[in-house]
C-alpha positions in Angstrom: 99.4 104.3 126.8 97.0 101.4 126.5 94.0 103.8 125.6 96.6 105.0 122.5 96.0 102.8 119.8 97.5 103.1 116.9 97.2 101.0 114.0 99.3 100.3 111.0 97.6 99.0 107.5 99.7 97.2 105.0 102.1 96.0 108.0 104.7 93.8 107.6 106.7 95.0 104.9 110.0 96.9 105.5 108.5 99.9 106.6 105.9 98.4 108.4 108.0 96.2 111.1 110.4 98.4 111.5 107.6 101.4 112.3 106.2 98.5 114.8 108.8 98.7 117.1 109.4 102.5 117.1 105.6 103.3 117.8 106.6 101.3 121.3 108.4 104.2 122.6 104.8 106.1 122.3 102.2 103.3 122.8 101.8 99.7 123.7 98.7 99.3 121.9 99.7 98.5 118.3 97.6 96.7 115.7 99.1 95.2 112.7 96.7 95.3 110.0 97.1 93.0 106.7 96.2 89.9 104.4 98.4 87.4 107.0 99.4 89.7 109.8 102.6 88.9 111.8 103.4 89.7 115.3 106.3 92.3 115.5 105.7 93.2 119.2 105.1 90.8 122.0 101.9 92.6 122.9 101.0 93.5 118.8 96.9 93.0 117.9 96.6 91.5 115.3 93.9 91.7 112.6 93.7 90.4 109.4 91.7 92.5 106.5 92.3 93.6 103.0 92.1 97.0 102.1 90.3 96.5 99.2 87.5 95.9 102.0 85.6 99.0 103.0 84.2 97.3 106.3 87.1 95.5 107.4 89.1 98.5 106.5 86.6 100.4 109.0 87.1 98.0 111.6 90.6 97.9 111.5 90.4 101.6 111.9 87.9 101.5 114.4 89.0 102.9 118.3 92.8 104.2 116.6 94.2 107.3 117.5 96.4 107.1 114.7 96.4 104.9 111.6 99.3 104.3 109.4 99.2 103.6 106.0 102.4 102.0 104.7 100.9 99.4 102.4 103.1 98.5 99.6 101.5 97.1 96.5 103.0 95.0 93.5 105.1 97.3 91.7 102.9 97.4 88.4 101.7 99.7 87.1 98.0 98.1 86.4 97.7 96.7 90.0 98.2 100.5 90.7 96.0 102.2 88.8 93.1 99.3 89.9 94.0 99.6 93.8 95.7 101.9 95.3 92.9 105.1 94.6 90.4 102.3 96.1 92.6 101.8 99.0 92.5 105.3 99.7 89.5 106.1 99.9 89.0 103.3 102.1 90.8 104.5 104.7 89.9 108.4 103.9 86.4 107.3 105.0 87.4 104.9 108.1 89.5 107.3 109.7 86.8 110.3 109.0 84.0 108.6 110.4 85.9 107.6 113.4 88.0 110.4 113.7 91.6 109.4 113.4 94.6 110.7 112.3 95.7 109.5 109.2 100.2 109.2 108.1 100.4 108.4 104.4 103.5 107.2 104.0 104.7 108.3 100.4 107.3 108.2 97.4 108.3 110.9 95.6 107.1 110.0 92.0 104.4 112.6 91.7 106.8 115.2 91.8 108.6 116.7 88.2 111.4 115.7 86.5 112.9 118.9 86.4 112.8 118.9 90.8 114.7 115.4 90.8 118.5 116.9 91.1 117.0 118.7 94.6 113.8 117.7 96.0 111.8 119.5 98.7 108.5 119.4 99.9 107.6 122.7 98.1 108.4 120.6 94.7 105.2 120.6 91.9 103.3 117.9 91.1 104.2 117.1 87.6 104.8 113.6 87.3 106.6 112.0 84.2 105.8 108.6 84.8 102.2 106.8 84.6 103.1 105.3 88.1 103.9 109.2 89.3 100.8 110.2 88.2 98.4 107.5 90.3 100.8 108.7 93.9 99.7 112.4 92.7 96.0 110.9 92.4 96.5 109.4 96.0 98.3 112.8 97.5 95.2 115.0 96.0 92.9 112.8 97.6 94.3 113.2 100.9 95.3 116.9 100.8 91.9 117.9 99.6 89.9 116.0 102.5 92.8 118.1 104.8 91.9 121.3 102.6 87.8 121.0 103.4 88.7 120.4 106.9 87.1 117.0 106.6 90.4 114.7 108.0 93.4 115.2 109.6 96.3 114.2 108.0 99.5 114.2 107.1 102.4 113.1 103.9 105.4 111.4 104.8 107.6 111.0 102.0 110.7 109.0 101.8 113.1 108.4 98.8 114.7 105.4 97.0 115.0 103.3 100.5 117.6 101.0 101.8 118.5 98.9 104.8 117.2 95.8 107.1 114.4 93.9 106.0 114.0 95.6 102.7 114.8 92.5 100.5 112.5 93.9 97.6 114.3 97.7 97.5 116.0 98.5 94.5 119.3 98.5 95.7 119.0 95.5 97.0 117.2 93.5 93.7 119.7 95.4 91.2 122.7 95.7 93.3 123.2 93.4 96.6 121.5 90.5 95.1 123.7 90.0 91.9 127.1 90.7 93.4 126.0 88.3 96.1 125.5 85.5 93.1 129.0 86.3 91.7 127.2 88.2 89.0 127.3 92.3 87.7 125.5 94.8 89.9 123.1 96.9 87.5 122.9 100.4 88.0 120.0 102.2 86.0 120.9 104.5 82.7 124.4 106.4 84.0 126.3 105.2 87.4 127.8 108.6 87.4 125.2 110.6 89.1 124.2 110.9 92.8 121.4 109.1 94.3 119.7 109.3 97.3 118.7 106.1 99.5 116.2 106.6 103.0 117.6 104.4 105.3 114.3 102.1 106.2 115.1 102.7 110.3 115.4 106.0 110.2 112.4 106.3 107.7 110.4 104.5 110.7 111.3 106.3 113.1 110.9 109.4 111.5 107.5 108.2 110.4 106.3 107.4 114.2 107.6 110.9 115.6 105.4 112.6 112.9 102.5 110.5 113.9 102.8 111.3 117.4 103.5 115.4 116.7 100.5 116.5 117.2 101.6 120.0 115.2 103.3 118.2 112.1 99.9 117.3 110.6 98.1 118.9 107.9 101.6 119.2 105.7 103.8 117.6 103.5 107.1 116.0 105.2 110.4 114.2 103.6 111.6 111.8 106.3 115.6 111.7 107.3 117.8 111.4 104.5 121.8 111.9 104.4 123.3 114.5 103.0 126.0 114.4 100.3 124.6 111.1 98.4 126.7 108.8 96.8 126.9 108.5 93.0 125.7 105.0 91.5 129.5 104.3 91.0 129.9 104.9 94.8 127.5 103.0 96.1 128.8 99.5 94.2 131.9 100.3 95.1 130.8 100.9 98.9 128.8 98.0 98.9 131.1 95.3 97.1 133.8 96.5 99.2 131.5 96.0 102.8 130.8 92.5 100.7 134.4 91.8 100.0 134.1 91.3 96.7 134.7 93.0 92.8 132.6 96.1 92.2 131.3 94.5 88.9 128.6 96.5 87.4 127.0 97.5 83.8 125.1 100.9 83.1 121.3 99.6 82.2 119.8 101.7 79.2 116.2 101.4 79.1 116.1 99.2 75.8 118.2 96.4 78.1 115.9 97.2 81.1 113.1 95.6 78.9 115.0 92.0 78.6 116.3 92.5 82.1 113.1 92.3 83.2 112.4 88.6 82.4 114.7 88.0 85.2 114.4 90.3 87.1 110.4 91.3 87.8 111.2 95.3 89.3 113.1 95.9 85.8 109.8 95.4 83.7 108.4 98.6 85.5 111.7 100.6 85.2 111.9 101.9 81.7 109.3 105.0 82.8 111.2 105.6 86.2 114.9 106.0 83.8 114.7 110.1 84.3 115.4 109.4 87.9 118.8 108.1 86.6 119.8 110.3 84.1 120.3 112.8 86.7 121.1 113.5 90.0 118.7 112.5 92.4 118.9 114.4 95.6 116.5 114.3 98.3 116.0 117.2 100.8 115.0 116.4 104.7 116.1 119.6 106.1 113.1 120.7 107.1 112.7 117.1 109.2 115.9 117.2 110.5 115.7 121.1 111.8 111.9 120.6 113.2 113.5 117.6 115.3 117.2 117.8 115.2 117.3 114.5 113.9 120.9 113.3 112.2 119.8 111.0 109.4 122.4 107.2 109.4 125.3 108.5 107.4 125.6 106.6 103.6 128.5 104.1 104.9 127.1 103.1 108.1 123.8 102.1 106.5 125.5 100.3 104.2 127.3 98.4 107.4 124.0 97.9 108.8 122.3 96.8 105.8 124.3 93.6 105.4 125.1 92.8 108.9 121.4 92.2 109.5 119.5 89.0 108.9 117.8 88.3 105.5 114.5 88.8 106.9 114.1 89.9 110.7 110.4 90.1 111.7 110.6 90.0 115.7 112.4 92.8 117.4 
């Protein structure tokens, strides 16, 4: 195990501790890569870098087996369109020169609007949004180097996510948050459709047991996700009720989006993303789930877990 290293870039966020501890059941040789790196891990390297950084990013690469990359940026769309192709590359190169595996972890906003009510992995990229159009950018890259032969690689793609440690998720900005204050949960354009939610731990988990599979790479995957998701409705009513308190909500057009922004940052960027709430939003894992008979958390219990935990766990 201690000759396995496997390093994750952009650690620290929700995905990134929580994939910390589940590598341990497959190495003991982690490195956390970021800006300000914290230890997850008792036995967790380390090493600070920014990604923007061809040669740190190369170092940071430099001896993995396998290299995560589960940076999340800003959600804007300039800092996107600046950094994230950059960031890319970056590591493209790294892990092709030293010959590591790369895991992209991935949204699903390069996909079409018309593949939203039932999304697989065989779904065209045809994004709507400005933002979908910079993650297909960031999928070509990678698929192509896989096409030529030049880097092994492979997609993992989660949806809208939820759970422990995830204090900047949607659900948790335009839903937990408010009803915590006493104030109306806001549910984007109609609260009558279904919605998936990833739950983050079984997003992690799923994302280390693709990283250690030797046979999953070179492919496109959509991490666990429950079946039968709840409509917007359902899930304020879920929540509040796990919260003890009145489901309170208003239905968010994309005119009141605009002013809801200056209170709430994630709403500026929302308007574009609205025709991922004006239907249903269902996200396929099946093919996940069959490959590794793998029961995704079940809507309810995730919700359980979600508030039960601490605000902002960082040690296991």
């Amino acid at each position: 195990m201690k000759n396995n290293l496997q390093a994750i870039l952009g650690a620290g966020g929700a995905i990134g501790n929580h994939l910390a501890r589940e590598l341990l059941e497959y190495t003991d040789n982690i490195r956390l890569v970021s800006r300000k790196p914290v230890q997850v891990n008792p036995n967790d390297e380390l090493f600070p870098a920014n990604l923007l950084n061809i040669e740190k990013v190369k170092e940071a690469v430099k001896d993995s087996t396998v290299v995560y990359l589960t940076a999340g940026l800003p959600y804007n769309y300039k800092v996107w369109r600046k950094n994230w192709p950059e960031i890319v590359k970056n590591v493209i190169n790294a892990c092709e020169e030293t010959g590591a595996k790369l895991v992209f972890f991935d949204n699903v906003y390069m996909y079409s609007k018309e593949s939203i009510p039932y999304m697989t992995e065989d779904a065209p990229m045809a994004p709507e949004s400005k933002k979908g159009l910079v993650r297909a950018e960031l999928a070509r890259l990678i698929l192509g180097r896989v096409e030529k032969g030049k880097l092994t690689a492979l997609i993992a793609r989660c949806a809208d996510y939820y759970g422990p440690n995830s204090q900047n998720s949607m659900i948790t900005q335009t839903v937990i948050k408010p009803l915590k204050e006493g104030k109306k949960a806001n549910w984007l354009a109609s609260a009558d459709y279904k919605h998936s939610f990833t739950f983050v731990p079984d997003a992690a988990k799923g994302t280390a047991l693709l990283g250690n599979t030797d046979d999953a790479y070179n492919q496109v995957w959509h991490l666990p996700t429950a079946e039968n998701p709840l409509t917007g409705r359902e899930w304020i009513t879920a929540i509040a009720a796990e919260m003890q308190v009145e489901p309170k909500f208003r239905e968010v057009p994309k005119f009141m989006a605009y002013l809801l922004g200056l209170v709430i940052p994630v709403m500026k960027e929302m308007p574009e993303m609205m025709y991922q709430y004006d239907r249903d939003y269902i996200f396929k894992s099946t093919k996940f789930e069959t490959r590794f008979d793998f029961t995704p958390t079940p809507y309810l219990e995730g919700i359980r877990k979600k508030l039960a935990a601490p605000e902002n766990p960082v040690k296991a």
